[in-house]
C-alpha positions as CSV (number, residue, x, y, z in Angstrom):
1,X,-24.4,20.4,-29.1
2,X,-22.7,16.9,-30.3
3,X,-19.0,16.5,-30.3
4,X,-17.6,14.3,-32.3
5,X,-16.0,10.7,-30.7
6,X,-12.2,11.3,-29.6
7,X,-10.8,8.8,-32.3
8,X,-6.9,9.9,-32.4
9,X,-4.6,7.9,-30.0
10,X,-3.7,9.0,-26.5
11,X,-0.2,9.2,-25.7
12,X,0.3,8.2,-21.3
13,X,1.8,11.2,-19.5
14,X,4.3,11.2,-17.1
15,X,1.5,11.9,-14.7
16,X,-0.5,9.1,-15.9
17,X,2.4,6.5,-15.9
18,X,3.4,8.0,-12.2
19,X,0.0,7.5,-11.0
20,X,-0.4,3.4,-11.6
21,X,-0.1,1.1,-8.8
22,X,2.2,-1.7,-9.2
23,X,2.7,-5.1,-7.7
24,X,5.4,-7.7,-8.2
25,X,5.2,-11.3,-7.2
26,X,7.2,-14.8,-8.3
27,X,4.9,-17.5,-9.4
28,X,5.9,-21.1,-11.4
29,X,4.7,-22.0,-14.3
30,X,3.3,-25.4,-15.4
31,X,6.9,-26.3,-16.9
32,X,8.0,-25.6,-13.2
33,X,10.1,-22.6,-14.1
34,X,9.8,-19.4,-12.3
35,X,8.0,-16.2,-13.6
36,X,8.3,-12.7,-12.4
37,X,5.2,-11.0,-12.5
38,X,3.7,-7.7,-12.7
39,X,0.3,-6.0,-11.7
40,X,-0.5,-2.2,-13.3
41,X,-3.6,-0.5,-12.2
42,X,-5.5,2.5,-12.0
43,X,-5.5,4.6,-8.8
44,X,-9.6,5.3,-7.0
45,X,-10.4,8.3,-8.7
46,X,-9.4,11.1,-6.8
47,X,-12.2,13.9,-7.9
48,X,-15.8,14.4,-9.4
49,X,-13.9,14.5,-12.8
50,X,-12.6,10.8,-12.8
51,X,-14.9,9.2,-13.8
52,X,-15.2,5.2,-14.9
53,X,-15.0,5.8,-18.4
54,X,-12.1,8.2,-18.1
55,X,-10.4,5.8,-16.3
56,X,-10.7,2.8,-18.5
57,X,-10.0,5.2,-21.5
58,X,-6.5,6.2,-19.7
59,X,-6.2,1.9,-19.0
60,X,-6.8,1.4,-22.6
61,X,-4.1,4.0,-23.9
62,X,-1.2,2.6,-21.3
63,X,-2.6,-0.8,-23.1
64,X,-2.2,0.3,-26.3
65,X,1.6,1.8,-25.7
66,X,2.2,-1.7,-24.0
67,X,0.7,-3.8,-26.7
68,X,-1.2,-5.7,-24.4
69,X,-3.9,-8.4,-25.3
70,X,-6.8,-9.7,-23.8
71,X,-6.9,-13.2,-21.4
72,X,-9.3,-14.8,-24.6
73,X,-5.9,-15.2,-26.5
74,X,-2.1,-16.0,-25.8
75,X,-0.6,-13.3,-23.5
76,X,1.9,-11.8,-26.4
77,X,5.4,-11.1,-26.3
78,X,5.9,-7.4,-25.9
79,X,9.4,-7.3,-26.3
80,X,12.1,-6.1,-23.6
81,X,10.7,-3.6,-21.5
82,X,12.1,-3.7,-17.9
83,X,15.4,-2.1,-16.9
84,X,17.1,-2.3,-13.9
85,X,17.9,1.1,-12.2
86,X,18.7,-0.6,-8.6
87,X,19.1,-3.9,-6.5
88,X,15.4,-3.5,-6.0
89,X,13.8,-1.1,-8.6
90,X,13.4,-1.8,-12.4
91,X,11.9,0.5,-15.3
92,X,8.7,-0.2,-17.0
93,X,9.0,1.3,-20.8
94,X,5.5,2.3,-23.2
95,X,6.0,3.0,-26.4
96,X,5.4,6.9,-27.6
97,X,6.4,8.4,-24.6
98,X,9.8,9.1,-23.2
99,X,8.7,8.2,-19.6
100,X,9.4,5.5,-17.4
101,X,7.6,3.7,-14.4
102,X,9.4,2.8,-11.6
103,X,8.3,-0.7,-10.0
104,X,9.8,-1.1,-7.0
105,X,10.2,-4.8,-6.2
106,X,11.5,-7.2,-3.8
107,X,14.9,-8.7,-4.4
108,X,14.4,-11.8,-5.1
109,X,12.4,-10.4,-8.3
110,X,15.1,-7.8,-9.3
111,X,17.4,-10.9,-8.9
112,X,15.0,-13.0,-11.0
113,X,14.7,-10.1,-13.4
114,X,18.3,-9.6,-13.9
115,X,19.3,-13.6,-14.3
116,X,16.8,-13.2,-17.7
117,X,13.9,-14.7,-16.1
118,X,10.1,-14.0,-17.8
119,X,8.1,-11.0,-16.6
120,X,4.2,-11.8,-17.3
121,X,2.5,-8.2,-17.4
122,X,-0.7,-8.1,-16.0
123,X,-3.0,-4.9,-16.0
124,X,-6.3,-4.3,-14.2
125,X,-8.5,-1.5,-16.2
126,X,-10.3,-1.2,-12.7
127,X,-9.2,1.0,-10.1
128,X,-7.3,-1.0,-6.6
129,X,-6.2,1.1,-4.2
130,X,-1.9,1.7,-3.6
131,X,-2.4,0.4,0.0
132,X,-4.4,-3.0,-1.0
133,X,-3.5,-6.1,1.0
134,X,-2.6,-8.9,-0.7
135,X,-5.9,-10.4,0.3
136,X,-7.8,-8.1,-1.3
137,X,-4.9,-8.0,-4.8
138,X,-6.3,-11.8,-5.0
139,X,-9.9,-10.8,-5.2
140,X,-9.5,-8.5,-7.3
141,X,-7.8,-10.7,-9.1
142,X,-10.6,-12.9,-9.2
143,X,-13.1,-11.0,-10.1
144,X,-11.0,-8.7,-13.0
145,X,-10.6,-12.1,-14.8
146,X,-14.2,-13.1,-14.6
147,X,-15.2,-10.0,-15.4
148,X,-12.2,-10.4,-18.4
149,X,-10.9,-6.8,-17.1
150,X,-7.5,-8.0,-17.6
151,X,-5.1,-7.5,-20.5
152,X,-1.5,-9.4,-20.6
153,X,1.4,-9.7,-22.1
154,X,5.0,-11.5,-21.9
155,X,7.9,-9.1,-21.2
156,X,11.7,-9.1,-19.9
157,X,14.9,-6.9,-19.2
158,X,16.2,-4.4,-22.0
């Protein structure tokens, strides 16, 4: 029996939006100004069920409610998204969903964050595991842009 193609949008869950790995880091741009930035990706699949293709299709819809683009164009601005909930955690918002994701970050990034500085949003549609060194974040990296698995976008405080 055929089914037909899932074509209507998928809205993240909380359980989705809890289950992304984040990573914060400062880096400078060309100007020589500093950037906050931010790493979201996928957890290893964690049964039989999760598969690749569900994965990416969950990747896709957290893109979609972040209006991310691809690294072939200008990262675009996705408006304010990040609030600050503590000296060392903001809030990631998606559109369509009432739910939040808490990044914990160091505090020179809250800091960073809070003084109005840029946020560049990078997310990885493979999975990296919560416990990767930052070693293995750079390959990955390194191989998601090759492989242009990468989708961006400028952000900043609400």
């Amino acid at each position: 029996m055929l089914t037909p193609a899932r074509t209507e949008s998928f809205t993240p869950s909380a359980g989705l939006i809890a289950s992304l790995a984040t990573t914060t880091w400062l880096d400078t741009t060309p100007t020589g100004a500093t950037l906050c930035c931010l790493l979201l990706v996928p957890q290893p699949p964690r049964s039989l069920y999760e598969t690749p293709t569900l994965i990416e299709q969950r990747m896709r819809a957290i893109t979609e409610a972040l209006h991310l683009g691809p690294a072939t164009t200008p990262p675009p601005d996705i408006g304010p998204r990040l609030h600050l909930i503590t000296p060392t955690d903001a809030a990631l918002r998606f559109d369509g969903t009432p739910y939040r994701k808490r990044i914990p970050a160091g505090r020179p990034w809250t800091l960073l964050l809070g003084q109005g500085a840029p946020v560049a949003l990078v997310l990885g549609l493979d999975p990296l595991s919560r416990s990767a060194t930052p070693a293995q974040i750079d390959t990955y990296l390194d191989r998601a842009t090759l492989r242009q698995r990468l989708l961006f976008g400028h952000t900043r405080t609400e």
